[in-house]
Backbone bond lengths (Angstrom), bond angles and torsions (degrees), N, CA, C in turn:
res aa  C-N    CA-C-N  psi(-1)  N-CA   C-N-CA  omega(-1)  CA-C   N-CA-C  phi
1 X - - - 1.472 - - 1.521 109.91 -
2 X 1.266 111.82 127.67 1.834 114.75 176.89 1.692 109.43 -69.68
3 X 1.210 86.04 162.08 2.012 100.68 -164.28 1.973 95.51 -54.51
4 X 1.291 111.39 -50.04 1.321 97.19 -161.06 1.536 108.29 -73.39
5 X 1.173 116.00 -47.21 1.751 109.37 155.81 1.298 106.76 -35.20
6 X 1.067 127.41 -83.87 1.783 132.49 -166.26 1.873 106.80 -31.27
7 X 1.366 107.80 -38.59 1.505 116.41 -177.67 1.322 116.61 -76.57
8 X 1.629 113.21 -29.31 1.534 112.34 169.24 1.278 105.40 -71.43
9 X 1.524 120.81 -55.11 1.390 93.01 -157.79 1.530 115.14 -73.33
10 X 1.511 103.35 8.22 1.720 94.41 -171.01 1.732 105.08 -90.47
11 X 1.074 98.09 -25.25 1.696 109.35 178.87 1.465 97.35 -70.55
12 X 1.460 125.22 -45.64 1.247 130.21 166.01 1.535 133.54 -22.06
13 X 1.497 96.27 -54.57 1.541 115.47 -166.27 1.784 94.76 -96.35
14 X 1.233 98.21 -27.61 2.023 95.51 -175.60 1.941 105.51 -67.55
15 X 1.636 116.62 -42.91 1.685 133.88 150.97 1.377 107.33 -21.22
16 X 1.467 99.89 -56.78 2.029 98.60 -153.01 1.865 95.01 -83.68
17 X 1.607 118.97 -36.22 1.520 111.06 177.68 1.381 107.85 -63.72
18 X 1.390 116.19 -46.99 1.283 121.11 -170.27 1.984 110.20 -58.05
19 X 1.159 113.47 -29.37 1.295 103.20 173.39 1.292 122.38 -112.58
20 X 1.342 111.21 19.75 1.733 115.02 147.98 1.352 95.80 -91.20
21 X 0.754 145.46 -51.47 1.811 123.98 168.35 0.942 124.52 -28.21
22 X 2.023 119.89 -52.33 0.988 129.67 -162.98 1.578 111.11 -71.60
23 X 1.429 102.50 -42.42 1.957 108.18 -178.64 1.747 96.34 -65.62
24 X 1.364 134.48 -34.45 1.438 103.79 178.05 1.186 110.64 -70.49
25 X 1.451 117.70 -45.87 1.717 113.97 -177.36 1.955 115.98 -25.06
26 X 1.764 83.57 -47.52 1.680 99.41 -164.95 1.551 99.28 -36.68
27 X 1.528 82.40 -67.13 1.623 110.95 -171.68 1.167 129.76 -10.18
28 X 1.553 94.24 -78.26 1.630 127.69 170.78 1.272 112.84 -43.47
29 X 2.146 103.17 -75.61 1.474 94.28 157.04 1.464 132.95 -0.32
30 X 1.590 129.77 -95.06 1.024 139.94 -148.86 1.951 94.15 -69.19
31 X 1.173 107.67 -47.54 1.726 118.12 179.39 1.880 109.27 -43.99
32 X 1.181 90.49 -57.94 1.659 104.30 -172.46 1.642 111.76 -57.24
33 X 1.140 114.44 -65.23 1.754 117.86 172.69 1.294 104.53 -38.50
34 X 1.506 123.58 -74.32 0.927 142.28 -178.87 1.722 117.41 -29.40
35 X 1.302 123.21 -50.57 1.357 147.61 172.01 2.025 92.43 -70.07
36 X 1.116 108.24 -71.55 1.246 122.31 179.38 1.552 114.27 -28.40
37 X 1.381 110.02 -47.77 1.111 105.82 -175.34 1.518 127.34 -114.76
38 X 1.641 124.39 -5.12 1.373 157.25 123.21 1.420 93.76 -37.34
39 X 1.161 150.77 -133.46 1.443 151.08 160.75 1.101 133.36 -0.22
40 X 1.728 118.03 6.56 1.513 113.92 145.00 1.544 94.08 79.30
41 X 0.985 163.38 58.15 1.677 148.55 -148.98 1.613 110.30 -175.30
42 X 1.489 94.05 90.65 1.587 81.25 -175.45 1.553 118.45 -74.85
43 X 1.724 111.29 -10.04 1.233 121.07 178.42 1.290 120.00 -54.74
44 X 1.573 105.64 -31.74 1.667 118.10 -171.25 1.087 83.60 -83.64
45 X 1.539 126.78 -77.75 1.854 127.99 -149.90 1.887 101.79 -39.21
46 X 1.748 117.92 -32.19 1.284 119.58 175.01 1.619 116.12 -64.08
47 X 1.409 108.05 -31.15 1.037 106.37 179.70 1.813 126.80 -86.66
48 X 1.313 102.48 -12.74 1.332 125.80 -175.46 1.737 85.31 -84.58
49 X 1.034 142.81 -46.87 1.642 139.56 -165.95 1.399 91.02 -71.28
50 X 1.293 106.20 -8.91 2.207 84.75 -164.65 1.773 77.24 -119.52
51 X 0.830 173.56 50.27 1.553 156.88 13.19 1.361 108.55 24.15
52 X 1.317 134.35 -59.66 1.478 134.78 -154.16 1.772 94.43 -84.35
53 X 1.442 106.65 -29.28 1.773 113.26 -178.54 1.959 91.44 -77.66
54 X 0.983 121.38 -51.23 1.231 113.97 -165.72 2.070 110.42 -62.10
55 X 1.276 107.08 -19.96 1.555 119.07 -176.43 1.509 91.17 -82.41
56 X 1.396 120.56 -33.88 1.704 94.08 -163.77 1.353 90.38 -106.12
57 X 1.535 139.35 38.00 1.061 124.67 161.15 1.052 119.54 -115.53
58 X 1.422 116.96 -10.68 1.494 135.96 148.56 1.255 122.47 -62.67
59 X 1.438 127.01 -23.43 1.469 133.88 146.51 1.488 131.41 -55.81
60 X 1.391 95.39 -28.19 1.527 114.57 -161.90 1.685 84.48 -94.06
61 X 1.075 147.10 -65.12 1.557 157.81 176.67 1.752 105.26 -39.21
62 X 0.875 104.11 -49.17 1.673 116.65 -174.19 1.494 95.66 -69.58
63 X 1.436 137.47 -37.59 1.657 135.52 -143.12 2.206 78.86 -102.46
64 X 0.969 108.36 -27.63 1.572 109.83 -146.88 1.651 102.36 -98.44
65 X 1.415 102.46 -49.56 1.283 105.44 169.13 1.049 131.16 -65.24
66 X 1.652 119.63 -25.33 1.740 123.38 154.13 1.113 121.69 -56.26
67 X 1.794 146.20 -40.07 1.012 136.85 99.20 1.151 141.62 55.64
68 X 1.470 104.17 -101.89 1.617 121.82 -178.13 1.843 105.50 -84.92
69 X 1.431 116.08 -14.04 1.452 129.18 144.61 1.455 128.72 -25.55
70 X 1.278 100.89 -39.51 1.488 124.86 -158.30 1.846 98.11 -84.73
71 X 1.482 105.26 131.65 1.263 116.70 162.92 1.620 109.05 -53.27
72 X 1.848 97.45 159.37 1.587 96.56 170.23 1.997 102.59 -77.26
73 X 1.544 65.46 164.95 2.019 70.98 -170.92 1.965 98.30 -139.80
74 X 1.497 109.81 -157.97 1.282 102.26 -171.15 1.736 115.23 -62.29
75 X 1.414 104.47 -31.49 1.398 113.50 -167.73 1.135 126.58 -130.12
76 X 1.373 108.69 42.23 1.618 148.80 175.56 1.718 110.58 -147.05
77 X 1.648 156.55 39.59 0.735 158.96 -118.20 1.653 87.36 -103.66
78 X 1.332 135.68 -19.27 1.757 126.89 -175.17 1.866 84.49 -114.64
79 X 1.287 121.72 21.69 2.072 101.11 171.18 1.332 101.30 98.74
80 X 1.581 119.04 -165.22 1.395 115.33 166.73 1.430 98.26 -149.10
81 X 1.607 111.08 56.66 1.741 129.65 171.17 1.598 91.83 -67.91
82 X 1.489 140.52 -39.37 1.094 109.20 -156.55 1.495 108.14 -93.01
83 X 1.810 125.31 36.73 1.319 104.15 178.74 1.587 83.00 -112.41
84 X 1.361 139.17 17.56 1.328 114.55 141.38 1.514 137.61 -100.86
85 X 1.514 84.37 13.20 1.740 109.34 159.79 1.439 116.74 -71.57
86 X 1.272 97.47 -42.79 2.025 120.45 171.45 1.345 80.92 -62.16
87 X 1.218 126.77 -94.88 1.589 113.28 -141.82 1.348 121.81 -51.88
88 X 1.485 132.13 -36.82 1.197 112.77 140.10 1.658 146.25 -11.43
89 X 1.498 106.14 -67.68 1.259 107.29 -171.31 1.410 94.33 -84.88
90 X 1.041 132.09 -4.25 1.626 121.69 168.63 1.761 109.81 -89.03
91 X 0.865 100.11 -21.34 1.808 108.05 165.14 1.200 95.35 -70.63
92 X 1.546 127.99 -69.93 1.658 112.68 -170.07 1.762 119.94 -59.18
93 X 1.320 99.17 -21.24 1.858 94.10 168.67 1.539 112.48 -56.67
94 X 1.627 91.00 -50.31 1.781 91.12 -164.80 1.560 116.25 -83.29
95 X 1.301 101.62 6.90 1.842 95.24 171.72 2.077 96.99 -100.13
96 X 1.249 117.41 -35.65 1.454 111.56 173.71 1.419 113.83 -70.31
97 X 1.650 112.77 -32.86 1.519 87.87 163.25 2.147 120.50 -81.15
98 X 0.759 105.52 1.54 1.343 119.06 171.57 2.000 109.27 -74.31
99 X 1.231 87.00 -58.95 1.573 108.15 171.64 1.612 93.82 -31.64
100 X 1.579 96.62 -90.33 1.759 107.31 -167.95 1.503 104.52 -21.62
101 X 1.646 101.78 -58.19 1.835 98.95 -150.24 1.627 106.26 -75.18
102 X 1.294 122.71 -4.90 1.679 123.43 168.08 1.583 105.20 -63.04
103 X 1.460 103.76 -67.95 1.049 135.67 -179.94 1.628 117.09 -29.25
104 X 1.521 107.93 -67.81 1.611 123.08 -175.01 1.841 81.19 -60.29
105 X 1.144 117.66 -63.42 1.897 127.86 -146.89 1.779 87.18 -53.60
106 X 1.276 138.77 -64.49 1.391 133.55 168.40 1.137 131.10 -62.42
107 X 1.522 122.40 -0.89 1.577 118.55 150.92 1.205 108.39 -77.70
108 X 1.353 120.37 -56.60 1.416 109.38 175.28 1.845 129.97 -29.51
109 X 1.314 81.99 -48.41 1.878 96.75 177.31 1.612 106.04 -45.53
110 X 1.872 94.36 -59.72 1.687 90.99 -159.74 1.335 95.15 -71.43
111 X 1.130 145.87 -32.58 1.270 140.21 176.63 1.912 119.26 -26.47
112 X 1.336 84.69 -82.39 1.660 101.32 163.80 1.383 121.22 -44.16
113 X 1.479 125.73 -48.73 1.151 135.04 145.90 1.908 120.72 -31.51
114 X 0.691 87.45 -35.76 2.345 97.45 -175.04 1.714 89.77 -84.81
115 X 1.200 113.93 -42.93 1.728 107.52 -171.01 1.632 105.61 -87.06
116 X 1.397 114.00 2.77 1.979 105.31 176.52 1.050 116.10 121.05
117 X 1.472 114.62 -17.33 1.564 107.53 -164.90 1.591 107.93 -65.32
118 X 1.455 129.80 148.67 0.944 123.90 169.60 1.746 125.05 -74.41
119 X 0.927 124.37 108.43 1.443 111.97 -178.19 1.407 135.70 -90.42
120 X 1.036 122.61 117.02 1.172 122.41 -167.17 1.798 146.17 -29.60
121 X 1.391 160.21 98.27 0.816 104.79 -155.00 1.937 113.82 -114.12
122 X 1.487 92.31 168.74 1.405 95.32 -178.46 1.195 112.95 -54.79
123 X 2.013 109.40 175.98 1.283 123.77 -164.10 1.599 110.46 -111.81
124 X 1.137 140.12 160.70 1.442 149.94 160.14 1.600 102.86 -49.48
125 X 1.531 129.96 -2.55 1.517 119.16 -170.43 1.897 86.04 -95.21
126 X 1.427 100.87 -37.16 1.087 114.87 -173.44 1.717 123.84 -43.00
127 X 1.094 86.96 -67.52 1.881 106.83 171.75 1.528 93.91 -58.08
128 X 1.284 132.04 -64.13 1.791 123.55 -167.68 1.925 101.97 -39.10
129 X 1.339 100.36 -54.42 1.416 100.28 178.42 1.425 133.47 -54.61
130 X 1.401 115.79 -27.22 1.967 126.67 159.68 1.475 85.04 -65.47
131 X 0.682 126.52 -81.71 1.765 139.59 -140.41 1.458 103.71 -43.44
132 X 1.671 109.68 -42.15 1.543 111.14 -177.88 1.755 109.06 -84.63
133 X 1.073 104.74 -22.02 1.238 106.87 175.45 1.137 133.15 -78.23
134 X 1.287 121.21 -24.17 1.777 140.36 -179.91 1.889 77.53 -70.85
135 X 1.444 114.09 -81.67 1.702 117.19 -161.58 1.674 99.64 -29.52
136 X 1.242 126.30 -69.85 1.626 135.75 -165.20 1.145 96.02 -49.05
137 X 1.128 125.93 -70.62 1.704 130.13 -153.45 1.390 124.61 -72.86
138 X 1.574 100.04 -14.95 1.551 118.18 173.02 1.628 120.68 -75.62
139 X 1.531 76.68 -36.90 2.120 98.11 175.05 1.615 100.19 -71.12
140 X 1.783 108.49 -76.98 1.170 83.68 175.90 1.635 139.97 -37.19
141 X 1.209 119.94 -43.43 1.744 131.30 166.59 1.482 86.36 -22.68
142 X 1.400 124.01 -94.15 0.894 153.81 -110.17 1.788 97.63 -74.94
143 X 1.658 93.07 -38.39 2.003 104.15 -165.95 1.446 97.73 -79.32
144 X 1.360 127.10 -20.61 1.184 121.27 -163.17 1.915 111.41 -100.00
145 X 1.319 97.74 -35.72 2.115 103.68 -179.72 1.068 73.46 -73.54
146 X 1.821 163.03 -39.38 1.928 126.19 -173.34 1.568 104.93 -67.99
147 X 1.320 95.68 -38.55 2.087 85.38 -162.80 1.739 84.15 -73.08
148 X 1.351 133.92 -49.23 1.125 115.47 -159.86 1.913 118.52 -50.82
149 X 1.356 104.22 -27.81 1.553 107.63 -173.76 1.247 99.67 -68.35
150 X 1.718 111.30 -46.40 1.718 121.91 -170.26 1.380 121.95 -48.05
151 X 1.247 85.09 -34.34 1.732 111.13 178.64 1.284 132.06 -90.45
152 X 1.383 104.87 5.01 1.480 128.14 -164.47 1.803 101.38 22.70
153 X 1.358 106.12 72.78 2.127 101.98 -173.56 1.382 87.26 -114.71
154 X 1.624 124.84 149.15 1.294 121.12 137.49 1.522 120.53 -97.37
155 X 0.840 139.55 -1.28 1.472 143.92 142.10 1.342 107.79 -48.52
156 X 1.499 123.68 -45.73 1.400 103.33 -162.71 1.830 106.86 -91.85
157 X 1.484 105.61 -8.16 1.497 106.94 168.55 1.077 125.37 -99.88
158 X 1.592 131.66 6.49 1.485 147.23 126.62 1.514 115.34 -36.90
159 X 1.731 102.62 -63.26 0.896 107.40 175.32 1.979 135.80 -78.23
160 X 1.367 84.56 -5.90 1.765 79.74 160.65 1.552 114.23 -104.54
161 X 1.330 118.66 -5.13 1.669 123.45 -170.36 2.331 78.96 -83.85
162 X 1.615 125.79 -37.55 1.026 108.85 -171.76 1.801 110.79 -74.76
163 X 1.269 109.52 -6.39 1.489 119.43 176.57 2.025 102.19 -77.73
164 X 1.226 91.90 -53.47 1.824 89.50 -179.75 1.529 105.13 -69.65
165 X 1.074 140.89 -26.52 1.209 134.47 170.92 1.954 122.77 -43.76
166 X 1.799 71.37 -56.43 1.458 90.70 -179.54 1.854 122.90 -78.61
167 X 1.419 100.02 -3.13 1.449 113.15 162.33 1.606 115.89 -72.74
168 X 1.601 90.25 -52.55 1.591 106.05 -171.21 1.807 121.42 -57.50
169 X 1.451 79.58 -34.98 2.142 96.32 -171.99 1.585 92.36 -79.37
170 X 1.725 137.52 -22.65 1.066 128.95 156.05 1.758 124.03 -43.67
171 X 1.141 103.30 -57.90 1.339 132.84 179.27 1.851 103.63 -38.02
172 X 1.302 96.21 -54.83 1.876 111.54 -174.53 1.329 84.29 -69.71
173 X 1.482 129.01 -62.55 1.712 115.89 -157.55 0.771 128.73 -64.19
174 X 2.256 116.41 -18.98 1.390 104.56 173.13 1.769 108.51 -102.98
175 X 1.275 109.19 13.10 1.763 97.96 153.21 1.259 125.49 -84.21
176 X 1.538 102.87 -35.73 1.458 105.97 160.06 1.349 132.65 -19.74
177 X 1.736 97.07 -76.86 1.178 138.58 -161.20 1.535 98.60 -63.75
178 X 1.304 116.70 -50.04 1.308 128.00 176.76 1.332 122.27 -39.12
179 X 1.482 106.68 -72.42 1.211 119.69 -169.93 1.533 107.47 -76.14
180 X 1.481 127.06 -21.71 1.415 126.10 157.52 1.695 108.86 -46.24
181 X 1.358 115.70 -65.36 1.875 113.13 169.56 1.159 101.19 -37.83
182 X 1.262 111.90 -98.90 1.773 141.06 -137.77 1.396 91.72 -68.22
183 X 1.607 148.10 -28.57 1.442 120.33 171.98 1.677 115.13 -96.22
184 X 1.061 104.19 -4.12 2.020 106.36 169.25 1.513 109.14 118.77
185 X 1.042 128.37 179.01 0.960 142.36 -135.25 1.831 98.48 -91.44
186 X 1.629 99.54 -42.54 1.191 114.57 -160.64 1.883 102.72 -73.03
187 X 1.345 102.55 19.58 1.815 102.89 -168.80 1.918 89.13 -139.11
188 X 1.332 105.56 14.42 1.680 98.00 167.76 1.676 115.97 -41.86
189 X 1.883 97.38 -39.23 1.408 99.65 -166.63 1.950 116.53 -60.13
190 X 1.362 97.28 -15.95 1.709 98.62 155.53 1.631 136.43 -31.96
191 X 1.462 108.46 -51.68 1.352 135.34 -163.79 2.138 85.65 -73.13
192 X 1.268 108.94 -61.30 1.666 98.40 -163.32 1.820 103.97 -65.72
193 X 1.198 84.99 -30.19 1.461 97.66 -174.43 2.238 123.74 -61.59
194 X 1.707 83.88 -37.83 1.504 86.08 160.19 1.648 135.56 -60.37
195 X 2.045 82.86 -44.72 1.760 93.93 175.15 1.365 120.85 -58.88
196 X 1.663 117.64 -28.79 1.312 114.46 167.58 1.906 111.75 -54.26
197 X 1.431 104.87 -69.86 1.444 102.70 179.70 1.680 139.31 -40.71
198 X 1.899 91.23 -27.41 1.676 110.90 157.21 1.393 106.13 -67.30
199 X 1.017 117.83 -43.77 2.017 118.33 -170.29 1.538 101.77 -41.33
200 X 1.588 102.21 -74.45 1.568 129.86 -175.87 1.619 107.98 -47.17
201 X 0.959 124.06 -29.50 1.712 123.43 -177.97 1.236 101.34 -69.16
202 X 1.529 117.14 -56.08 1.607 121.10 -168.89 1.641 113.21 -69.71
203 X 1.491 115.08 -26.71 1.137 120.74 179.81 1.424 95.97 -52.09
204 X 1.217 119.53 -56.76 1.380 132.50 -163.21 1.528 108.17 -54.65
205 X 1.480 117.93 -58.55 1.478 140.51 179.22 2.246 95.17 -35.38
206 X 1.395 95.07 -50.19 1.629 115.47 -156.86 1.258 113.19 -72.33
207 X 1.597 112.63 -23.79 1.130 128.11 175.15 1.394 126.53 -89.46
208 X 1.229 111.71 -27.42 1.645 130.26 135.88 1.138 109.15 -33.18
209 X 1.142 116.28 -98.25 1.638 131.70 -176.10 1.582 113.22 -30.22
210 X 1.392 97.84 -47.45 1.780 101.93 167.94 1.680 123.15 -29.25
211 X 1.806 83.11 -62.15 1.749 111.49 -162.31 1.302 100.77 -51.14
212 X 1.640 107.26 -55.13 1.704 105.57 -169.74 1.763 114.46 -75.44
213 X 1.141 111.26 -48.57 1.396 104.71 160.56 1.180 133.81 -15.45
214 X 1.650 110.40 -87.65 1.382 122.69 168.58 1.426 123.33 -59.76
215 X 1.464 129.73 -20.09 1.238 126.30 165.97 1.900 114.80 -65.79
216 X 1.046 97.13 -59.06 2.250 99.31 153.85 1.055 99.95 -43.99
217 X 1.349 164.13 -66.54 1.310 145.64 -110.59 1.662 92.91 -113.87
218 X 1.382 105.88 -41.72 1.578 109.89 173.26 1.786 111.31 -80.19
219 X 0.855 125.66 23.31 1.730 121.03 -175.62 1.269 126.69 65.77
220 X 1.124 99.70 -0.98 1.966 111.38 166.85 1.399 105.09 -9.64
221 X 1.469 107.71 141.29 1.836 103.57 -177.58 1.587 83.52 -110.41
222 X 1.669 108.51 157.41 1.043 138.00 168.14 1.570 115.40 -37.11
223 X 1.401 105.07 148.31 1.725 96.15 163.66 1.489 141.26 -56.87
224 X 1.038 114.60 123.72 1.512 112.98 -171.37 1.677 120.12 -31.43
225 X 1.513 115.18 -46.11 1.391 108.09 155.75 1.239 146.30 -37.39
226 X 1.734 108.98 -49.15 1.778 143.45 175.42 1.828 78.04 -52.01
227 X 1.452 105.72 -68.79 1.869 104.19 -166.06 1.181 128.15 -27.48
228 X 1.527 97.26 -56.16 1.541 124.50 175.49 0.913 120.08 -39.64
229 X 1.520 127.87 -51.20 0.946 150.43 -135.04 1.655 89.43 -109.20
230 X 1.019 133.78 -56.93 1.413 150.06 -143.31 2.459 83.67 -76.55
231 X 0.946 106.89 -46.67 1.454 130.29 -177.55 1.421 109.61 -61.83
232 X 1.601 123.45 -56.83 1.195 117.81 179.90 1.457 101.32 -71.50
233 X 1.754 145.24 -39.65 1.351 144.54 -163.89 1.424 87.28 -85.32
234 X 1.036 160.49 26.39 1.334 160.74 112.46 1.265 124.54 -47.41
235 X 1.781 110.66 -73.27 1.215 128.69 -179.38 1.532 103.22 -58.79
236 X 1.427 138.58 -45.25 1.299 147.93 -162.91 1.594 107.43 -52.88
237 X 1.141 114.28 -5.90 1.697 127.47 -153.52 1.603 100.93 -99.16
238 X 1.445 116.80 103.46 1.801 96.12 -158.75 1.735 105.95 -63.33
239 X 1.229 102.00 165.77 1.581 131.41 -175.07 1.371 101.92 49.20
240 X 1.430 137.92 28.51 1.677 142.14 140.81 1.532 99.20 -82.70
241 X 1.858 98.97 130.51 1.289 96.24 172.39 1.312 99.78 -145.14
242 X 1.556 116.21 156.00 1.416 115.00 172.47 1.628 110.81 68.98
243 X 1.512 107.74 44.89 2.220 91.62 169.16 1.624 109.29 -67.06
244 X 1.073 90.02 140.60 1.517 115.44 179.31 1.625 139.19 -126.58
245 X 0.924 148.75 155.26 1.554 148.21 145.79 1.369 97.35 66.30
246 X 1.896 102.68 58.44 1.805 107.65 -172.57 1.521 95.01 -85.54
247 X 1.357 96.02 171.02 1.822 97.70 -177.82 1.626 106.62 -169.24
248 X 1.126 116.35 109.87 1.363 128.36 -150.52 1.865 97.87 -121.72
249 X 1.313 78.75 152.59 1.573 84.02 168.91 1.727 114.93 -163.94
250 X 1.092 125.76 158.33 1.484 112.65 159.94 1.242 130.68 -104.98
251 X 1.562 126.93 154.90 1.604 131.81 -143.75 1.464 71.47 -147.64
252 X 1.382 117.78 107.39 1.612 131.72 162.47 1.944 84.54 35.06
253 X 1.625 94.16 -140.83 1.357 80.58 -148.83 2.018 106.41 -99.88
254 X 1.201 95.04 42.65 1.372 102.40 148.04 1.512 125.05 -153.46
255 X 1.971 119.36 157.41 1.002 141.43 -141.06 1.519 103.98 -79.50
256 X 1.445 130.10 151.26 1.401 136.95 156.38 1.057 111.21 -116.56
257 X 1.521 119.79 138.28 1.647 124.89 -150.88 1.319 90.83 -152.15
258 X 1.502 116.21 129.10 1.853 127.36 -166.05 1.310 79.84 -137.12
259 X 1.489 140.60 145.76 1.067 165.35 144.81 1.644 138.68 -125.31
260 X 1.405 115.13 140.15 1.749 98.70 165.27 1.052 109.65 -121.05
261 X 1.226 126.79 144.83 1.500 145.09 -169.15 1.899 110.24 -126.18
262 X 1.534 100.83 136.03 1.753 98.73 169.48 1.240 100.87 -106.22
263 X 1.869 104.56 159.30 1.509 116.15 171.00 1.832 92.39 -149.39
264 X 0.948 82.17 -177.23 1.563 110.36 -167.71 1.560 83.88 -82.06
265 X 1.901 107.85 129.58 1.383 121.30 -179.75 1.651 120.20 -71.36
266 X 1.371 94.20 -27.09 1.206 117.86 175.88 1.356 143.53 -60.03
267 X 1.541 121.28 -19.78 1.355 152.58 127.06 1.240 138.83 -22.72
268 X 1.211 135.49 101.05 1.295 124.59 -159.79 1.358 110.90 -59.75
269 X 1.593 130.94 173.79 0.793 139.99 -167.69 2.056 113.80 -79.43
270 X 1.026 110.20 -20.23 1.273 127.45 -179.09 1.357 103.83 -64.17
271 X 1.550 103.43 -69.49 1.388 104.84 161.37 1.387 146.45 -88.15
272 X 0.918 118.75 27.99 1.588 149.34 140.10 1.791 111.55 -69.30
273 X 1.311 119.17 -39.49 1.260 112.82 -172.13 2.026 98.16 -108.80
274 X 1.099 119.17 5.17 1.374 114.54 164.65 1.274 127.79 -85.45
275 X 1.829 107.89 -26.04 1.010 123.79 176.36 1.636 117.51 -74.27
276 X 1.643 88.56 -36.45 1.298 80.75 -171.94 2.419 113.52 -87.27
277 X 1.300 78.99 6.85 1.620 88.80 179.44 1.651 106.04 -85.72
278 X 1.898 119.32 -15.87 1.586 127.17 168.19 1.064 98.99 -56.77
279 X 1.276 120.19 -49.77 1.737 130.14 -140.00 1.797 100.69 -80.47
280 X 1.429 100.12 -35.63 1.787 105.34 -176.27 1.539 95.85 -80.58
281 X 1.407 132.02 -54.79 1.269 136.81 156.18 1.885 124.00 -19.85
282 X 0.861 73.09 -58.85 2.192 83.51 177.40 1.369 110.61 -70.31
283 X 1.631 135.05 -39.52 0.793 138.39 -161.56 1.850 106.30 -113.98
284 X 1.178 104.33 4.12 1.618 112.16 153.59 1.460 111.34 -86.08
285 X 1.394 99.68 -48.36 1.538 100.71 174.91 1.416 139.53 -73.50
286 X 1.693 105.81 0.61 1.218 106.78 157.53 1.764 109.88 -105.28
287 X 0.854 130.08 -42.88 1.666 138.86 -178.31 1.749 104.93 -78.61
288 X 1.505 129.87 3.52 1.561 116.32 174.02 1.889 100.46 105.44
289 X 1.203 99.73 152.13 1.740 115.31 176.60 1.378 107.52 -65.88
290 X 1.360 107.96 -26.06 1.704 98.04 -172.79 1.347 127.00 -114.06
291 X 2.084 96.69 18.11 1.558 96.57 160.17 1.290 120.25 -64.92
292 X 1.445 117.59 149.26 1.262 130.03 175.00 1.355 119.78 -89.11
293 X 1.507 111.38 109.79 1.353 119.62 -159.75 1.509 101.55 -122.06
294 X 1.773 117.18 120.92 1.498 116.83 155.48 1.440 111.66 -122.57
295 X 1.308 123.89 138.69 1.478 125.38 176.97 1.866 114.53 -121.86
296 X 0.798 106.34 115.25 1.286 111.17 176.22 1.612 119.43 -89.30
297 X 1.038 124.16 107.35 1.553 146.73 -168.57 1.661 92.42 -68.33
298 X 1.554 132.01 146.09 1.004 138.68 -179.95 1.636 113.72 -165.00
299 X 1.421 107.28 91.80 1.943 113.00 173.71 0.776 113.78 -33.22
300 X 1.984 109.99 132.66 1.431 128.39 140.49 1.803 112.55 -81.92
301 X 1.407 102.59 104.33 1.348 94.92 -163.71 1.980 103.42 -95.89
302 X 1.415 98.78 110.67 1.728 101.86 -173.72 1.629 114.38 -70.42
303 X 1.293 113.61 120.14 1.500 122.52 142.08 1.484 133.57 -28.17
């Protein structure tokens, strides 16, 4: 299959995961508020906002990943892989600003709660709604980090780490929620108190997402291992000796690899540049066709 075929259907198949995500989000969505706010539960209504973040980040993935789809052209000369580097770190904005507003909205609670207020407690619609939501969101998690590897996407493993998130902050809302019922009235302060502990998880999730994001977007070099590695499948190339002054980077979700290599000065120029066409060759074929490979040839000139 040719590259630009190969790129539709991969944007293709990233569309069809991305909106089985999106129809549970809906789902839940509309379920969760609904429960959330029928059931008295600010834990749920917190968790229903980080549902409503998970729907528009499936919007945001779908707009971005068509995008980075796109062949290089006059004024994109490396592709446009890094606007699902953007969507990433714009996923990790909007789950930390999500974070905050759980967070602030359930201090407030326990707050009022420490000075007397009576707080309300949640309902049995409430808890049904964690309960269904941990099962869905765990599956989804689960359907989306396979296609995401398959797919080599980081958008789509943003977007399933924001699916386990949203399993996990379930998890807090229905202990919450729980132990707000089943231990009495006088332990309502549970329910605000979970949404805080959901806040703080995702912060965490967001701050992840941050790191890798913005490290792509800033030229972050590869892992020291990837290097290693990138150095010995260099050297392995007979009469290449000495790779040097490598410099790597990532372009959405594939690698750019700059290298210098010595050869014998003595070699014609033909073969000086065949050798060095193995070296871009070998190291496409381990890192993908559309790493970006330059090698700069540099004489051992003999005495």
């Amino acid at each position: 299959m040719q590259e630009p075929a190969k790129r539709m259907e991969r944007t293709r198949k990233i569309y069809r995961v991305t909106l089985i995500g999106g129809a549970v989000n809906v789902a839940l969505l509309a379920f969760k508020f609904t429960a959330g706010i029928v059931g008295h539960s600010a834990a749920m209504v917190a968790d229903a906002v980080h549902s409503l973040s998970d729907f528009v980040t499936d919007i945001i993935v779908l707009a971005f990943v068509h995008i980075s789809g796109k062949p290089k052209d006059k004024s994109h000369d490396y592709g446009h892989g890094k606007y699902e580097t953007l969507a990433l770190t714009i996923i990790g904005l909007m789950l930390l600003a999500v974070a905050v507003g759980i967070v602030y909205g359930g201090l407030v609670k326990i707050v009022a709660w420490s000075r007397g207020n009576q707080l309300e407690a949640p309902g049995m619609l409430a808890l049904l709604a964690a309960l269904i939501s941990i099962v869905l969101k765990e599956g989804v998690f689960h359907y989306t980090m396979v296609k995401s590897k398959q797919l080599e996407s980081q958008a789509l493993e943003a977007n399933a780490w924001h699916h386990r998130s949203d399993a996990l902050s379930s998890i807090g809302t229905a202990i919450g929620i729980g132990g707000a019922i089943f231990l009495g009235r006088r332990w309502a302060v549970l329910d605000p108190l979970a949404s805080v502990i959901v806040g703080i998880f995702i912060a965490k999730v967001a701050f992840d997402l941050l790191r890798g994001g913005i490290g792509d977007l800033t030229e972050q070099s590869l892992p020291d291992e990837v290097e290693q590695e990138i150095l010995q499948l260099a050297a392995s190339v007979p009469d290449v000796s000495e790779p040097h002054d490598l410099r790597t980077r990532r372009i959405g979700n594939h690698y750019a690899i700059e290298l210098h290599i010595l050869m014998d000065g003595n070699i014609t120029l033909c073969e000086a540049h065949d050798k060095a066409s193995e070296v871009e060759e070998l190291l496409r074929k381990q890192y993908g066709e559309e790493t970006h490979v330059v090698v700069h040839v540099e004489p051992i000139v003999n005495s």
